[in-house]
Residue, then its C-alpha position, 0 to 999 in steps of 0.5 A: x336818520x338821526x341828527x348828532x348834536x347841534x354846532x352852532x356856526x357862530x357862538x356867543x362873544x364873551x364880554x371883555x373887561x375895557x382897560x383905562x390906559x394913560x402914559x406912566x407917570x412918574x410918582x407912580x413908578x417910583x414906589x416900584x423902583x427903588x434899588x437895593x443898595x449893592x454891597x461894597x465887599x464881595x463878601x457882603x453880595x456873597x451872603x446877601x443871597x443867603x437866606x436860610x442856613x442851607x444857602x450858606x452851605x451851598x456857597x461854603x460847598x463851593x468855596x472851600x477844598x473837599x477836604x475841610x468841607x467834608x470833615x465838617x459836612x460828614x458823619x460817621x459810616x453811611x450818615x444815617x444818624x445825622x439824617x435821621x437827626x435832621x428828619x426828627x425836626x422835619x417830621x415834627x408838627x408845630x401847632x399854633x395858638x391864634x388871635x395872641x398879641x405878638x407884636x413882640x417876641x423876645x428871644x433872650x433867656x437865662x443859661x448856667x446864670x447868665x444873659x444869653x440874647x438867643x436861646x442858643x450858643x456856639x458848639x465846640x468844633x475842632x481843626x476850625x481854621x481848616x474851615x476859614x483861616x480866622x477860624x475860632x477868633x472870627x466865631x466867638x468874635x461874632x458870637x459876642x457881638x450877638x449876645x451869645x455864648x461861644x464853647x472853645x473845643x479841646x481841638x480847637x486851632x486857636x488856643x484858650x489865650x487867644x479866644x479870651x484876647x480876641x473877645x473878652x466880653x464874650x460868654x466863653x465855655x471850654x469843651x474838654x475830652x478827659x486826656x489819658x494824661x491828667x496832668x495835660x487835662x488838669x492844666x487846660x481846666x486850670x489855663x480855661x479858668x484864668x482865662x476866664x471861661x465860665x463853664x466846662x463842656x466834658x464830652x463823653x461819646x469819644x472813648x475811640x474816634x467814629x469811622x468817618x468815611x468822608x475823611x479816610x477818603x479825603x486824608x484828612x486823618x490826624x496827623x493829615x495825610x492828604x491824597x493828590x485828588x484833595x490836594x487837586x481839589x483844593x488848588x483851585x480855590x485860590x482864596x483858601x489856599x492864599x489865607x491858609x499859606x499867609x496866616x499863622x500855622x495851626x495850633x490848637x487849643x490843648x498846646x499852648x505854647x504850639x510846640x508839640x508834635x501832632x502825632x504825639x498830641x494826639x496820641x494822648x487824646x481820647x482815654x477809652x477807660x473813662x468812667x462815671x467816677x472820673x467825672x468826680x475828679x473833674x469836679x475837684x478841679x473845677x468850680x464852675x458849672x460842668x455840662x457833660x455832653x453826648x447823652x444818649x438815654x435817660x439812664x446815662x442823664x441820671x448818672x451824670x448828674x449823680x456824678x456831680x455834672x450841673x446839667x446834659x447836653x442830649x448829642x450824638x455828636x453830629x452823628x460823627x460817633x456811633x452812625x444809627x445812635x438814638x435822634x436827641x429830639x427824639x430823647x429830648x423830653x423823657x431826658x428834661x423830665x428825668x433831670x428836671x430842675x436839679x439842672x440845665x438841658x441841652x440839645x445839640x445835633x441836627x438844627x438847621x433851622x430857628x424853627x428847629x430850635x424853637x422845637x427844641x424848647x418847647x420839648x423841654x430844653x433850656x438851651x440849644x447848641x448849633x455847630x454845622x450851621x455856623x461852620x457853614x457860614x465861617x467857611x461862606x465868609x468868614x466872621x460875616x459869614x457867621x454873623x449872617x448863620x447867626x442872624x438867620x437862625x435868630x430870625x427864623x426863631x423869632x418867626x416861629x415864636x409869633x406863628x405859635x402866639x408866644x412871645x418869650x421863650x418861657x412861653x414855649x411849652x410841649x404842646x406846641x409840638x408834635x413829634x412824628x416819625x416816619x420810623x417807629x419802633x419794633x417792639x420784642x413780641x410779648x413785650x410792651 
């Protein structure tokens, strides 16, 4: 009869590594108990927990009504270009260079002849104030503090004279939509430059306004027509509410006196007929240098410069306009090759990260554009909100600067980069 495996009644003892116990002592303990200092504001221990510009976005969702919040959040019918937006930056790969001195990075850069301390400004955004009563004073406040220039937008709530007044040592840019009314279009071109606003921003992607699902279902068209459900939701975020009733009323960037009737206003906003020759007559009426945004293939990036524009900003407008329209870093290099040094390029729409940015320079922009990411910060807190989305993402830059073994944003070249996709395109059979 066989005999299964053998089991030992007792097995080995494993040795057992003896502690050296004493009490505490003091000086031990106080490395480890150092307390941060509590900030005194509640806006301050708000952001204070706020480490990536997404963390600013969950306190912005919390803070303000759904009605603002979407309207910047949202995108045009099922948000499929915004996202696409975003996983071009979360696809691409970064490859490093090792064993460099990056004690030091620096971050500053020359754009359209001057200083900027990041290599990235502030996008125009409209109807600002419904994110933060402070609305456009508190960003370009806190974008002159940074060192960075800040764009005004046609439909702005705030007007040219103010944003001058509340920083005039800012780099300011104004951002215009070619009204069907060239009179009122000639006159914030001229009301920009007294003003002293050294670039125009002319965006082109707007001929109608982009089925933004989110703001039908919200009433937040223009004029506003609220519905009960927005107006429940907004009654409860006390602070919103006590900031918009005890502030001045609206008024926007195009109406400078803040006497025109809304409906009226806006019935003369986007001019549908606009063509590449108009782009000649804004350049009779300005002087400076004129950035033509929403470019979205290189055929278009000729044609403008062609026009006279003195550079392209590569935007699908957030993915607001045309849902599925072309990923700007997908664009980004054929763009740069075609225009080249005859002018400045930029991109815009996506960034949520200084890595996202970084990206972008490698591939072949001068400059970036961020305009969720601060809107997330004013509607988190106000102008400290927006000085914390611009610290973060200038952090996140720097980092990934020295992670690549570069320490200057000239430094930055294409094969830094990898860009990879999850989506490739189908090709026509029989075509290349």
């Amino acid at each position: 009869m066989g005999h299964g495996p053998h089991h030992p009644h007792h097995t080995e003892s494993i040795p057992m590594t003896r502690l050296e116990r004493r009490l505490p002592r003091p000086k031990d303990l106080a490395p480890l108990l150092k307390l941060k200092t509590r900030p005194r504001s509640a806006v301050e221990r708000r952001l204070a927990g706020a480490h990536t510009i997404w963390d600013l976005r969950r306190i912005a969702r919390r803070r303000t009504p759904a009605g603002p919040f979407d309207y910047t959040d949202g995108a045009a019918d099922g948000e499929v270009g915004v996202r696409r937006a975003r996983e071009a930056f979360e696809d691409l790969e970064f490859r490093p260079g090792v064993l460099r001195n990056v004690e030091t990075a620096e971050t500053s850069t020359t754009v359209l002849g001057g200083h900027s301390a990041l290599p990235f400004g502030l996008a125009p955004t409209g109807f600002t104030r419904m994110m933060h009563s402070a609305g456009e004073r508190a960003v370009v406040a806190a974008a002159g503090r940074a060192g960075i220039p800040y764009a005004l937008s046609t439909v702005g709530t705030t007007s040219i004279e103010q944003v001058a007044e509340t920083a005039p040592s800012a780099r300011k840019w104004f951002q215009l939509y070619l009204w069907r009314d060239r009179d009122l279009s000639r006159e914030l071109v001229a009301n920009a430059k007294a003003a002293g606003y050294e670039a125009l921003i002319v965006t082109v992607d707007v001929p109608v306004n982009g089925n933004r699902l989110r703001d039908l279902r919200n009433g937040m068209t223009i004029p506003p027509q609220l519905t009960l459900r927005t107006f429940l939701d907004a009654s409860y975020r006390w602070e919103w509410w006590l900031n918009f009733l005890t502030t001045e009323p609206y008024t926007f960037a195009f109406d400078k006196d803040g006497h025109g009737a809304l409906t009226e206003l806006v019935s003369k906003l986007y001019d549908p007929t606009v063509t590449f020759d108009d782009l000649e007559w804004i350049r009779e009426q300005w002087d400076g240098p004129i950035l033509v945004k929403g470019i979205q293939t290189v055929h278009d990036a000729e044609a403008v410069m062609a026009h006279g524009a003195d550079g392209v900003i590569v935007s699908n407008h957030g993915g607001r306009q045309l849902d599925r329209a072309p990923v700007p870093l997908h664009l980004l290099p054929d763009i740069a090759a075609a225009v080249g040094d005859r002018g400045t390029v930029m991109l815009d729409t996506g960034i949520m990260n200084g890595g996202d940015i970084v990206a972008a320079l490698a591939l072949g922009a001068d400059f970036a554009l961020v305009g969720r990411a601060y809107l997330y910060g004013l509607m988190a807190g106000g102008e400290a909100g927006v000085a914390r989305a611009i610290s973060i993402l200038a952090a996140e830059a720097e980092r990934t600067m020295k992670l690549l073994g570069v320490t200057s944003v000239a430094e930055l070249r294409p094969d830094h980069v990898r860009l990879m996709t999850r989506r490739t395109p189908v090709v026509p059979e029989g075509k290349d």
